[in-house]
C-alpha positions in Angstrom: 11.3 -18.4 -10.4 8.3 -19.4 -10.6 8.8 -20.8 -14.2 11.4 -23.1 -12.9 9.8 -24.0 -10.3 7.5 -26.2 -12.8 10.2 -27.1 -15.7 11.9 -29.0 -12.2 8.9 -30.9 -11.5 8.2 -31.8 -15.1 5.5 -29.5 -15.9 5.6 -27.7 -19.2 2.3 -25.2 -18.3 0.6 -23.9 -15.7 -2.3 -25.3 -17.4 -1.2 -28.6 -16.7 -2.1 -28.1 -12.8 -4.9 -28.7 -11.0 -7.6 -25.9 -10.3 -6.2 -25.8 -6.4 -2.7 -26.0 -7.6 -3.1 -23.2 -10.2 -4.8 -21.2 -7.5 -1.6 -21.6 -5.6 0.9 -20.8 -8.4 -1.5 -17.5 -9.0 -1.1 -16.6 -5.9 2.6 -17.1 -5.3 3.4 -14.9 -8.6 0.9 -12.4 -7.4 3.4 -12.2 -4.1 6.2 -12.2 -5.8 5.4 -10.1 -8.4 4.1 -7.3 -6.4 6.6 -4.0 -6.1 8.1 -2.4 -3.0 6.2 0.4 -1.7 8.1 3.7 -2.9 7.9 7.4 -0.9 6.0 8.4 -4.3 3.6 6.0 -3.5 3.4 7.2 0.4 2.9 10.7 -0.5 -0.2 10.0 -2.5 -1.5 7.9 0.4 -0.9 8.7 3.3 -3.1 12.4 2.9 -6.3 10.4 1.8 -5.9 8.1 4.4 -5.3 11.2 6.9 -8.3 12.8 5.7 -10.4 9.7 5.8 -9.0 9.2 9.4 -9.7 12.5 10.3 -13.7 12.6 8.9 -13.8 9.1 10.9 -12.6 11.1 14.0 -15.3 13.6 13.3 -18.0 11.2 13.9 -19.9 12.3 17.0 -21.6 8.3 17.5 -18.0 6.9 18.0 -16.8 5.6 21.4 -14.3 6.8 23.6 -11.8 3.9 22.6 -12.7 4.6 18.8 -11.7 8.3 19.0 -8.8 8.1 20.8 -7.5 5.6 17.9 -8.5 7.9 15.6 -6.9 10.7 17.2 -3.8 8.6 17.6 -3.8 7.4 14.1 -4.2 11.2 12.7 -1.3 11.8 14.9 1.1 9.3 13.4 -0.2 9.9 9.9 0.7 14.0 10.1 3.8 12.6 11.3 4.8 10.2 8.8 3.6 12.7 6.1 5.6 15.7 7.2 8.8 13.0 7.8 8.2 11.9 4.0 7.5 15.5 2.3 9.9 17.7 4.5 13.3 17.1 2.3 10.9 18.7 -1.0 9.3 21.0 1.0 13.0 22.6 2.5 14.5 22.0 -0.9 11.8 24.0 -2.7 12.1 26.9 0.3 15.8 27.0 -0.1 15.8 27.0 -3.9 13.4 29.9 -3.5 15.5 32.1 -1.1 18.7 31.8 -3.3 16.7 32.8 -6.0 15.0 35.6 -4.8 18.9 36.7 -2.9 20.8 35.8 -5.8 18.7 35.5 -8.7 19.7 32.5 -9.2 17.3 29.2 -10.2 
């Protein structure tokens, strides 16, 4: 898009910008390059950011308004994580269970 973007306005390379210009055009393929967050993706995040939430809420210095974010944050991430893993998790149990009943993988 990006590419065309120049060949309209006459320019052949992006080294034919200037610095601020080529800062821009770096930035704009950055944006648009970028890929959609996948559930793959949230299931490797979300528990490192629940455990660094939760050593955060741990901390006996922080103020009342502090912990209660924190507390509400660990809240929503245990949430979002369960909502995200539960599908595997009941797959896995039920593949189990007609296994072990039937024998059956």
């Amino acid at each position: 898009m990006l590419d065309r973007i120049l060949q309209k306005l006459g320019i052949k390379s992006i080294d034919d910008l200037k610095p601020a210009e080529k800062a821009t055009w770096v930035a704009w393929s950055k944006v648009l390059g970028r890929q959609d967050v996948t559930i793959e993706d949230l299931k490797k995040l979300l528990p490192i950011e629940l455990e660094r939430a939760n050593i955060e809420l741990r901390n006996h210095e922080n103020s009342a308004q502090k912990d209660s974010y924190y507390k509400a944050y660990c809240s929503l991430l245990a949430t979002l994580t369960k909502m995200i893993v539960a599908p595997t998790q009941e797959r896995e149990q039920l593949k189990a269970m007609l296994n072990q009943k039937y024998g059956i993988e």
